[in-house]
C-alpha positions as CSV (number, residue, x, y, z in Angstrom):
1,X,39.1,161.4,71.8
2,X,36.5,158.9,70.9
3,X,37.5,155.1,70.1
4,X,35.2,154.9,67.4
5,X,35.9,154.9,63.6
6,X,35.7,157.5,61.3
7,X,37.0,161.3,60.7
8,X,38.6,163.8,62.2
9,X,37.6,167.4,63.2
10,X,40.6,168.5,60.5
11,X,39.7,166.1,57.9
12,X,35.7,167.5,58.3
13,X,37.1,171.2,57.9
14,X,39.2,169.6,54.4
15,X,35.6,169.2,52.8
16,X,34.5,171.1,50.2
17,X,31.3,172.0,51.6
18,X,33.3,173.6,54.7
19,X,35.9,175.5,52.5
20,X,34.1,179.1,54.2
21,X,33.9,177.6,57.3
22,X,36.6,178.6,60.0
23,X,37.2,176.4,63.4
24,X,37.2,179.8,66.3
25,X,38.3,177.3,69.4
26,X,39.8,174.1,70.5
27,X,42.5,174.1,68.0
28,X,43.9,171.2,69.9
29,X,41.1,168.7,69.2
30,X,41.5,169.0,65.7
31,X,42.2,165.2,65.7
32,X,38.9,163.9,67.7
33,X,37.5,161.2,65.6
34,X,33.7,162.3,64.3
35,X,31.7,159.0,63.8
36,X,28.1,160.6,63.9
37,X,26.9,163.8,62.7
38,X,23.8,165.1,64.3
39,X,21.9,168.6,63.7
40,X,20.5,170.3,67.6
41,X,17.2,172.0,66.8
42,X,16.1,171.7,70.5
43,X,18.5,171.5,73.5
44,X,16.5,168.7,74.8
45,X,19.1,166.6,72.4
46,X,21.8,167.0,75.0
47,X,19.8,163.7,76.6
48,X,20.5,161.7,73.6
49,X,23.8,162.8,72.1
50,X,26.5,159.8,72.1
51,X,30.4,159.9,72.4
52,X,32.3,160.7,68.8
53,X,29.4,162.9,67.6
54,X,29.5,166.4,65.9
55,X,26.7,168.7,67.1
56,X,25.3,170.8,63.9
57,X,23.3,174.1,65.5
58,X,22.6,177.9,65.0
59,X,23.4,180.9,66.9
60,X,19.3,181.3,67.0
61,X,19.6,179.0,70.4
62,X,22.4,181.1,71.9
63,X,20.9,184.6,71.5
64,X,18.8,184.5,74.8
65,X,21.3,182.4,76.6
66,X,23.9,184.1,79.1
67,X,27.3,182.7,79.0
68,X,27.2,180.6,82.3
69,X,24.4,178.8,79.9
70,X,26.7,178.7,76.7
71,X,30.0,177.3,78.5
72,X,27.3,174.6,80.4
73,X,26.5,173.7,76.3
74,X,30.3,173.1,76.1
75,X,31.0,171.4,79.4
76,X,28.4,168.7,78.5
77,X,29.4,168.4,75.2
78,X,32.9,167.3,76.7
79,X,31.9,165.5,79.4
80,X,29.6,163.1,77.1
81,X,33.0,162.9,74.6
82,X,31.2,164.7,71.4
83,X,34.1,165.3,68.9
84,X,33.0,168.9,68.2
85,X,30.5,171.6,67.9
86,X,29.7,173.5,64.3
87,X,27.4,176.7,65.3
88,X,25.8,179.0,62.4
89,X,26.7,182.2,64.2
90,X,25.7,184.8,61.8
91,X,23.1,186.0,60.5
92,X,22.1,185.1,65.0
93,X,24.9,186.6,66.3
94,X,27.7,188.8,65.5
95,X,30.2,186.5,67.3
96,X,30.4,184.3,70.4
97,X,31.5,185.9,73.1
98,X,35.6,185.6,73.7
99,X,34.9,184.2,77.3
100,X,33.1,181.3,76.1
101,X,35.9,180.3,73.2
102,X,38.6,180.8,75.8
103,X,36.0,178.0,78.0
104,X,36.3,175.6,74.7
105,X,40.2,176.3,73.9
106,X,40.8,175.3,78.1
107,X,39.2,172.3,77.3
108,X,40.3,171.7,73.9
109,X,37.3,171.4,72.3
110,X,36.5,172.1,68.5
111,X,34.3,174.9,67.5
112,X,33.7,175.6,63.8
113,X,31.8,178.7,62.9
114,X,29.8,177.2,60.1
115,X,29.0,180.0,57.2
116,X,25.7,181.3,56.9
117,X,25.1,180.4,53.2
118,X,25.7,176.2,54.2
119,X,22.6,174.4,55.0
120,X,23.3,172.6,57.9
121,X,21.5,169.5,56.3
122,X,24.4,169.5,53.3
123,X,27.1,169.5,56.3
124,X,25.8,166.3,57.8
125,X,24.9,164.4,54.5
126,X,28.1,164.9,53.4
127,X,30.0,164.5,56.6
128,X,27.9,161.1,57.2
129,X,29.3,159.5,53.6
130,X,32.7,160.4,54.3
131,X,32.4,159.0,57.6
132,X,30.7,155.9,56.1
133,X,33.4,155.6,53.3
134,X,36.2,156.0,56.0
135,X,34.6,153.3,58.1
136,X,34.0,150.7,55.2
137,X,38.3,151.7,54.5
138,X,39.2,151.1,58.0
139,X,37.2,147.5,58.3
140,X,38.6,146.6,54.8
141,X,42.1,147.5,56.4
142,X,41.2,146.0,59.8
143,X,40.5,142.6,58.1
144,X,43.6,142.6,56.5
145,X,45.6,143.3,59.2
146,X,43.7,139.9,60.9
147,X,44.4,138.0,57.7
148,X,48.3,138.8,58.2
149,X,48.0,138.3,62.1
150,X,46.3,134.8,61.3
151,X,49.1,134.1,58.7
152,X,51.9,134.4,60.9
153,X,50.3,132.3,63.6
154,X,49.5,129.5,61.3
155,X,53.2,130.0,59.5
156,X,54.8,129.9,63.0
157,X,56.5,133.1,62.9
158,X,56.4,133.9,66.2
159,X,55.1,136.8,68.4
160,X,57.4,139.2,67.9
161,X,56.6,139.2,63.9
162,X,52.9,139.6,65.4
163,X,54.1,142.6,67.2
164,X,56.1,143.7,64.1
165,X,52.5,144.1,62.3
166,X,50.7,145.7,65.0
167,X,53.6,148.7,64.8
168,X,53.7,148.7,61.8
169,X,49.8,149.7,61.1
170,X,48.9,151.8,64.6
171,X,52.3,153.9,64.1
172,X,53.0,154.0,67.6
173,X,55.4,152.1,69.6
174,X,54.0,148.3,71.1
175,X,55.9,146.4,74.4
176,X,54.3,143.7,74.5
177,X,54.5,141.7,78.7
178,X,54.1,138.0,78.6
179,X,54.0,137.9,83.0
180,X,54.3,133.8,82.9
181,X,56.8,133.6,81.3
182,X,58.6,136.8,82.2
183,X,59.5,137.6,78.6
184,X,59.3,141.6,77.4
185,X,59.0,141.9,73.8
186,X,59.8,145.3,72.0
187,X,58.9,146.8,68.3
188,X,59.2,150.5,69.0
189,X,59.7,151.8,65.5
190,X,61.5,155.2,65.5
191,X,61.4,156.0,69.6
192,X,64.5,157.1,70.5
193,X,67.0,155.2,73.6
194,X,65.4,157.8,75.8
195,X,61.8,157.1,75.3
196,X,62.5,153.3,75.0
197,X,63.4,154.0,78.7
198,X,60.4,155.6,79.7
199,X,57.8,153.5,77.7
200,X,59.8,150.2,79.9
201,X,59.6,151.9,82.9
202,X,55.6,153.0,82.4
203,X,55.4,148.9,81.9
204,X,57.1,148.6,85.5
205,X,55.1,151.0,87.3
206,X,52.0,149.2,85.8
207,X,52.6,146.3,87.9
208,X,54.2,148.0,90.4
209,X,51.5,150.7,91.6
210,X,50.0,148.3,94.0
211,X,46.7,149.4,91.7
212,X,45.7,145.9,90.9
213,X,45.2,146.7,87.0
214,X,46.7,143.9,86.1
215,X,44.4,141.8,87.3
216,X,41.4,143.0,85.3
217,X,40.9,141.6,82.2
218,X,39.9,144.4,79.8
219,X,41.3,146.8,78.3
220,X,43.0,149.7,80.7
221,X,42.9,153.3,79.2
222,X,44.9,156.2,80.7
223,X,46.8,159.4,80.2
224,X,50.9,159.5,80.8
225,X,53.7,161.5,81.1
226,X,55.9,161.0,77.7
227,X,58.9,162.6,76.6
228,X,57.6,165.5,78.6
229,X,53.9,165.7,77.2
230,X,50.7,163.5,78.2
231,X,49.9,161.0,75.8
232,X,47.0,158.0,75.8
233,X,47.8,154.5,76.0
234,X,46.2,151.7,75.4
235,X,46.9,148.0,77.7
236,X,45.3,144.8,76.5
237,X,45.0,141.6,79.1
238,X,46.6,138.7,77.0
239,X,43.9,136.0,78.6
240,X,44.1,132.4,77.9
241,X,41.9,129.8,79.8
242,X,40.3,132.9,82.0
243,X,43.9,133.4,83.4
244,X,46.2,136.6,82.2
245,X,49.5,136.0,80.7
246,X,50.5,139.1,80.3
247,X,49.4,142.9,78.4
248,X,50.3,144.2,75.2
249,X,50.9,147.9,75.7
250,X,51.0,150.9,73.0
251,X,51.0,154.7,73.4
252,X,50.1,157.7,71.4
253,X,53.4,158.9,70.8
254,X,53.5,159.6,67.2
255,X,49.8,158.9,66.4
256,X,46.3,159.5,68.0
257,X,44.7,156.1,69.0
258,X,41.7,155.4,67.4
259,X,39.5,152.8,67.3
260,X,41.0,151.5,64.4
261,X,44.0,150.9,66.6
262,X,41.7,149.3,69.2
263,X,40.8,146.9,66.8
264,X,44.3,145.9,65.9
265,X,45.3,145.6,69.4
266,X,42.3,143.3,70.1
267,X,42.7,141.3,67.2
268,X,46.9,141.0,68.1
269,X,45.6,140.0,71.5
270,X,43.6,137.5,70.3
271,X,46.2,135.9,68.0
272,X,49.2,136.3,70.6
273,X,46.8,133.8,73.2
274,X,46.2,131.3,70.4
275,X,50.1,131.3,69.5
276,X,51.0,131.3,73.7
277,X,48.0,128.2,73.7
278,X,49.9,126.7,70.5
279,X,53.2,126.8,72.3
280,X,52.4,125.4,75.4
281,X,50.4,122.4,74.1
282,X,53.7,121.2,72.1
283,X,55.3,122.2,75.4
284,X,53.0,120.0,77.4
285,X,53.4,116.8,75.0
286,X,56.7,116.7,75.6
287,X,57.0,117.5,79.2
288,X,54.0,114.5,79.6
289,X,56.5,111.8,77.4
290,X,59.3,112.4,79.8
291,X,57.5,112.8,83.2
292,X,55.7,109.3,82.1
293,X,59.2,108.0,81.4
294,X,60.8,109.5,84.6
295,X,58.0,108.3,87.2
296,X,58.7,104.5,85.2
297,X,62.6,104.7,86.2
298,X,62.1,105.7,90.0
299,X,59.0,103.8,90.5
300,X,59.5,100.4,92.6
301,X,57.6,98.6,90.2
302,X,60.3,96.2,88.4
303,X,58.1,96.1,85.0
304,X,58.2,99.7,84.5
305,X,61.7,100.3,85.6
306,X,62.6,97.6,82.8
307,X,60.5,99.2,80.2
308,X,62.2,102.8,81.2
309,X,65.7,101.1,80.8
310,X,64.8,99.7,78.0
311,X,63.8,103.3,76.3
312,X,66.5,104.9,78.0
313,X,68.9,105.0,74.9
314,X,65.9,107.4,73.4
315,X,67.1,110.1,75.7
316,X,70.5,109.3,75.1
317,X,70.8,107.9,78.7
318,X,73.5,105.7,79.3
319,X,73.3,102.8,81.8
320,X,76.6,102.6,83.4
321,X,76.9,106.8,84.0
322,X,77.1,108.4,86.9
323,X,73.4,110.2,88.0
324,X,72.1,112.5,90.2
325,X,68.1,114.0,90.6
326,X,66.9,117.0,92.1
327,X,63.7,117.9,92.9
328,X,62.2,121.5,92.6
329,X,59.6,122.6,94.6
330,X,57.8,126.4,93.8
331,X,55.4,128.0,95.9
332,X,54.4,131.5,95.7
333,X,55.4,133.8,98.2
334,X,52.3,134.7,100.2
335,X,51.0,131.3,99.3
336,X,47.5,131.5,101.7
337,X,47.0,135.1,100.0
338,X,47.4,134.0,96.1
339,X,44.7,134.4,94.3
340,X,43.3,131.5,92.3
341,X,44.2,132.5,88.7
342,X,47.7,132.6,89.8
343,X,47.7,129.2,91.2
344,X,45.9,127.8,88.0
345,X,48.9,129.3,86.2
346,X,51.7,127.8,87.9
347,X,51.5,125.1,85.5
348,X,52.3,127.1,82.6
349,X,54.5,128.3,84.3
350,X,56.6,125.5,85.7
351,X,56.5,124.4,81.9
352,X,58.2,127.8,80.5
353,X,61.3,127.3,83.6
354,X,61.6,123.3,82.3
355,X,63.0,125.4,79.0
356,X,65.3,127.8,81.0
357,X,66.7,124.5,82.4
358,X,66.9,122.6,79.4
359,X,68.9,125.8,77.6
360,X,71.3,125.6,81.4
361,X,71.5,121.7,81.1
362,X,73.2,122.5,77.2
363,X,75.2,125.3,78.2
364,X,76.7,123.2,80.4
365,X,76.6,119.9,78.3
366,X,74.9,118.4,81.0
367,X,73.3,115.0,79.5
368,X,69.9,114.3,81.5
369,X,66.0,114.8,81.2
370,X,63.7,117.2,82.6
371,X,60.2,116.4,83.7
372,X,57.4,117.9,85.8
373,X,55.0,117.5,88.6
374,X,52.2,119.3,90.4
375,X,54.0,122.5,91.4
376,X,57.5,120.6,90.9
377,X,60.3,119.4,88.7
378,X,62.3,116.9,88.6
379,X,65.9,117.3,86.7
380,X,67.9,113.8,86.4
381,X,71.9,115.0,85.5
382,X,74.2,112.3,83.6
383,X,77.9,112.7,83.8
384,X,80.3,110.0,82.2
385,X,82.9,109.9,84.9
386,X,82.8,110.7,88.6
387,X,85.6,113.8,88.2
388,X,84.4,117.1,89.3
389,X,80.3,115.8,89.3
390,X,80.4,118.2,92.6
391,X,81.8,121.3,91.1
392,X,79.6,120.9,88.0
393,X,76.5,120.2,90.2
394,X,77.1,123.4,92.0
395,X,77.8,125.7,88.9
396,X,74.3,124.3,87.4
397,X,72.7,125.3,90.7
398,X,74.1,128.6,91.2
399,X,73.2,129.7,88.0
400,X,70.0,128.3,88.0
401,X,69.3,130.0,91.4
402,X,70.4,133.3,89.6
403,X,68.2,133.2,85.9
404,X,64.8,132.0,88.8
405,X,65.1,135.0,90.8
406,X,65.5,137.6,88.1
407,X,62.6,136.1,86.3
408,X,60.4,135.3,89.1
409,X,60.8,137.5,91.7
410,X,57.5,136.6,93.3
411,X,57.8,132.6,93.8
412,X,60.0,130.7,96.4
413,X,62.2,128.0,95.3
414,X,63.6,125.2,97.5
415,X,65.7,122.5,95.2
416,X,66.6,119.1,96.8
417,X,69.5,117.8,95.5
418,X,70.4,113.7,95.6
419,X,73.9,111.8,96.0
420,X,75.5,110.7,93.2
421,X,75.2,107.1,92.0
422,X,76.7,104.7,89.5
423,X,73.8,102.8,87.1
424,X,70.6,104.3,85.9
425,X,68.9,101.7,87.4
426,X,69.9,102.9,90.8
427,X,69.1,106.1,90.1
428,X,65.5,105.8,92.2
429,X,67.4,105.7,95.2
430,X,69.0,109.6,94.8
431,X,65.6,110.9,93.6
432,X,64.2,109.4,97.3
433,X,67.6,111.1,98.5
434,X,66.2,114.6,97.0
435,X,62.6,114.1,97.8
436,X,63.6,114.0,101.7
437,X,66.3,116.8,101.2
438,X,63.3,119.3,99.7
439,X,60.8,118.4,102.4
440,X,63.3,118.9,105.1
441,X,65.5,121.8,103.3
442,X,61.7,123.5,103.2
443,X,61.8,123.2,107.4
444,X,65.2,123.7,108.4
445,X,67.0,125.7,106.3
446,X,66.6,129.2,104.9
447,X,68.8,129.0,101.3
448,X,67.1,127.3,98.2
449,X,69.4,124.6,97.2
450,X,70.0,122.4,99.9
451,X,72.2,119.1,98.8
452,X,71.7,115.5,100.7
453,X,74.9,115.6,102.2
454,X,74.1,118.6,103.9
455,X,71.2,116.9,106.0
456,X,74.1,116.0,108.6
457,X,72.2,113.8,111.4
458,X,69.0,114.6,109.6
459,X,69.6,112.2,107.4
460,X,68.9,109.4,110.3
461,X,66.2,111.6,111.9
462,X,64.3,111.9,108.8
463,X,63.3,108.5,108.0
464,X,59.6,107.8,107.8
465,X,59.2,105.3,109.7
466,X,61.0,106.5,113.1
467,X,58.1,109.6,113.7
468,X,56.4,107.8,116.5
469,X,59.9,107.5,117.8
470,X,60.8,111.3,117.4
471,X,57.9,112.4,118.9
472,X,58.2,110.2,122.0
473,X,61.6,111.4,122.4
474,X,60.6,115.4,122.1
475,X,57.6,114.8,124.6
476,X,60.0,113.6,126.6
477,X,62.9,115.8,126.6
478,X,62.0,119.7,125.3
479,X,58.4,119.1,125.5
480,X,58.2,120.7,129.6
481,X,60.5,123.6,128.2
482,X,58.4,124.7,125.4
483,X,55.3,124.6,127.6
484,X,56.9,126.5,130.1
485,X,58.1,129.1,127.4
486,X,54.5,129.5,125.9
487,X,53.4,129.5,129.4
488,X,55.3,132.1,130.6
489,X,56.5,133.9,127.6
490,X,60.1,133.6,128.7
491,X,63.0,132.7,126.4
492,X,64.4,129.3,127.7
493,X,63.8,127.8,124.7
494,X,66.3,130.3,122.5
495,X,68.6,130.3,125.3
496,X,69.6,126.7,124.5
497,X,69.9,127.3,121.2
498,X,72.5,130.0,121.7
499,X,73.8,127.6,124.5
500,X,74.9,125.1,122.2
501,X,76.0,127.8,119.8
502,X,78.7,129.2,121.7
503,X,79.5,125.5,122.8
504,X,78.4,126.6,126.2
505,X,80.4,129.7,127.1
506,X,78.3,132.2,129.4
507,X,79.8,135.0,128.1
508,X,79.1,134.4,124.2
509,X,76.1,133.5,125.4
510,X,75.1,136.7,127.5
511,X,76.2,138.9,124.7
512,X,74.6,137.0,121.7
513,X,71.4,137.5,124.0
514,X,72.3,141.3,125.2
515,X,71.5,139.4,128.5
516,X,73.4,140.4,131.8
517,X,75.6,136.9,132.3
518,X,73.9,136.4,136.0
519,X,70.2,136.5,134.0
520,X,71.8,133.8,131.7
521,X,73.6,131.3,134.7
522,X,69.6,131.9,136.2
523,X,67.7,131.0,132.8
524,X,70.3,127.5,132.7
525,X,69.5,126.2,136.3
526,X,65.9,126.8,135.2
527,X,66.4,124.6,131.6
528,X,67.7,122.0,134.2
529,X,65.2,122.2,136.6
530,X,62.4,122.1,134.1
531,X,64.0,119.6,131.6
532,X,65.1,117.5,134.4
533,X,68.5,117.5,132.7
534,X,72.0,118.7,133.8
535,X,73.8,120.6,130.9
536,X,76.7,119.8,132.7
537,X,76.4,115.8,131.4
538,X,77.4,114.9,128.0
539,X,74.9,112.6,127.5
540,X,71.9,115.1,128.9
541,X,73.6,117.6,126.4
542,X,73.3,115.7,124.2
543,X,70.0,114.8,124.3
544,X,68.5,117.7,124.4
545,X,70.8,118.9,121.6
546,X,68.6,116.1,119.3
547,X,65.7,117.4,120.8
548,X,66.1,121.1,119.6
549,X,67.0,119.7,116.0
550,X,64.0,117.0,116.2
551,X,61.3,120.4,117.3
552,X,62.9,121.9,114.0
553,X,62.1,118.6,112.0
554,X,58.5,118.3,113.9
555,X,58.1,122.3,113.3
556,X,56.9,122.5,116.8
């Protein structure tokens, strides 16, 4: 079916200069759009034809042909996309032989025996005006479909009343996938629960194929299964500042796609980027005046800690509440295989998870702000007393944890979370507490939300300025050890760690390891001779007990 405007096979047949006319084979093309009429005096045409054309010929250039040579006609005819064929059989003919119709039904292409009293030149002049008229309908319809897609934008209606149009005038059933924001919108129009089903899980399997469609940004065409029979449909790249947001998807359904529905699907494309642009820019504004304010109120800087007290009450932040900060930090999974259009977006996207916090933050009548940073984001929490600020911190997190990972299932998320203190103006010193918790929570431990008081002896072993002093003490304690194990490829290393595990006991130990307990008693003489250190000391135990955790915090 050709994309282009103008009429169908079953609309030319409807014209009064066709009325003796009959249509002998591919009665289920009847719907190909024509948008060109064109008469074939010499085969040599074939070279030129274009998609959505009608061919116009006699049976004169079929009498010496054989049929291999007829269905060849046809097989071109369809491969090059023509809508149909009109041949003047009689008085050249007395029919077209039934193998060749049976050729054009396979492939469901139109045939009209065109009676021999019609000029073929009256077929096209009048098929060319109605396909003119139809054109000049469908533009005048096509603009005001834009007129309405451009009023909506500019009222501030909102996509889905966008979506609402596009239905509305293609007659099929539109999902539309904003990816960044992981948002599905749905105006389906009569499709039943079962179909709503499929036409969802046809969006899945889009992203899901491993085909990398979704990456290109034009329109994808294809043929689908649907409610048992293959339909088209049509996916449109939403693309905003060369990145994709998302597709808009719409199938045939209950209505060929045309190219006037191309039109309206690029045109809905169009206006749902300028609204997603519109949207984020207020979103951006806002996120900028509290980030400014934020980065004033942790910074060392007495003036511009004054001047964030002082515009404190604007965010209805009270000085003598209790406050907490965590600090988000996203990455995507994969991270040294993401391609750069994803990492542009992260932006946008970090933005459209501030509002999924905001909306938790008020669900929970949590007072606080939200603000952003490169690939991060910060969340100051106010409570008004110090009752239950734990179990409230930890209800915020876990669902927070939940609503991320069922939106975006391909980022990581590690959240640093600060102790509690009385005063916003001391609240600088729990955002520090969460900055070290997130760097550290990314090294040592596996979960997302990690809280300060969780660091245990970290806490002491992460300050900046003891690093010369950590690494002096690893050179000197596990360094041999690791060499030895990278040397050797043994497991000496691991066998500590399970050595302090089970506190020591060979048994736990062997097991843990599926070790005989002889191989384990050798492997601990070896850590001694190697280290230098007797496990059997306190003090040597516990040295090298520091080490392992100060390797983990070196990520050596």
């Amino acid at each position: 079916m050709s994309r282009k405007n103008g009429i169908s096979v079953e609309d030319m047949l409807k014209l009064d200069v066709m009325k003796n006319c009959t249509l002998i084979a591919g009665f289920r093309g009847v719907r190909n759009t024509i948008s060109r009429v064109n008469i074939m005096a010499d085969p040599d045409i074939l070279e030129w034809i274009a998609e959505g054309e009608f061919l116009l010929t006699t049976g004169y250039f079929f009498r010496d042909d054989n049929i291999d040579s007829q269905k060849q006609l046809i097989k071109v005819c369809v491969e090059n996309k023509l809508a149909g064929l009109g041949i003047k059989i009689s008085p050249y003919l007395e029919n077209l032989p039934l193998e060749v119709i049976e050729y054009a039904n396979n492939l469901n292409f139109p045939i009209i025996d065109i009676h021999q009293s019609i000029p073929l030149s009256d077929i096209m002049m009048i098929a060319i005006r109605e396909i003119f008229n139809k054109q000049a309908s469908l533009l005048e319809r096509i603009e005001k479909v834009h007129e309405k897609l451009m009023s909506v934008m500019l009222e501030g209606k909102g996509i889905n009343e966008v979506l609402k149009i596009v239905q509305e005038n293609i007659r099929n059933p539109v999902i539309l996938n904003l990816v960044f924001s992981n948002e599905i919108i749905e105006q389906l129009g009569d499709s039943n629960e079962l179909i709503r089903k499929e036409l969802l899980n046809e969006v899945d399997n889009f992203y899901c194929s491993g085909s990398m469609k979704d990456k290109i940004k034009r329109l994808d065409e294809d043929k689908v299964l649907i409610g048992g029979k293959f339909v088209k449909r049509m996916i449109m790249p939403i693309i905003l500042r060369d990145n994709i947001y998302g597709h808009l998807f719409t199938w045939s359904t209950d209505m060929p796609l045309g190219g006037f529905d191309l039109a309206i699907i690029e045109s809905a494309s169009t206006t749902i980027s300028l609204s997603i642009l519109q949207e984020l820019s207020v979103k951006e504004v806002e996120i900028k005046y509290r980030s400014d304010f934020f980065e004033d109120l942790v910074s060392q800087d007495a003036k511009r800690k004054k001047k964030a007290l002082d515009r404190a009450k604007f965010f209805n932040l009270k000085d003598n509440n209790y406050y907490l900060i965590e600090v988000m930090s996203f990455k995507y999974k994969g991270d040294d295989k993401v391609e750069f259009d994803e990492m542009d977006c992260m932006g946008d996207l970090i933005s459209t998870f501030v509002a999924s916090i905001e909306e938790l933050m008020l669900y929970y009548k949590l007072e606080g702000i939200v603000s952003t940073k490169t690939n991060g984001i910060q969340v100051l929490l106010g409570f008004a007393d110090d009752k239950n600020i734990k179990k409230k911190v930890h209800n915020f997190n876990s669902k927070l944890q939940s609503i991320f990972n069922d939106k975006y299932k391909n980022i990581d998320l590690k959240v640093g979370v600060g102790r509690v203190y009385k005063y916003l103006e001391d609240v600088h010193k729990s955002f520090h507490d969460a900055v070290r918790t997130v760097r550290i929570g990314k090294t040592i431990y596996s979960k997302e939300v990690v809280t300060y008081d969780e660091l245990g002896i970290f806490k002491i072993l992460s300050q900046d300025y003891l690093n010369e002093e950590l690494e002096d003490f690893y050179n000197t304690t596990l360094k041999p050890l690791v060499d030895y194990d990278s040397k050797k490829t043994s497991e000496l290393i691991r066998t500590l760690e399970v050595y302090f595990k089970n506190n020591g006991n060979l048994t736990r130990i062997s097991k843990e390891l599926y070790t005989h307990y002889n191989t384990v008693l050798y492997r601990i003489n070896r850590i001694n001779e190697i280290t230098g250190m007797d496990l059997e000391d306190p003090h040597n135990r516990l040295n090298l007990e520091i080490a392992l955790k100060i390797k983990e915090l070196l990520e050596k």
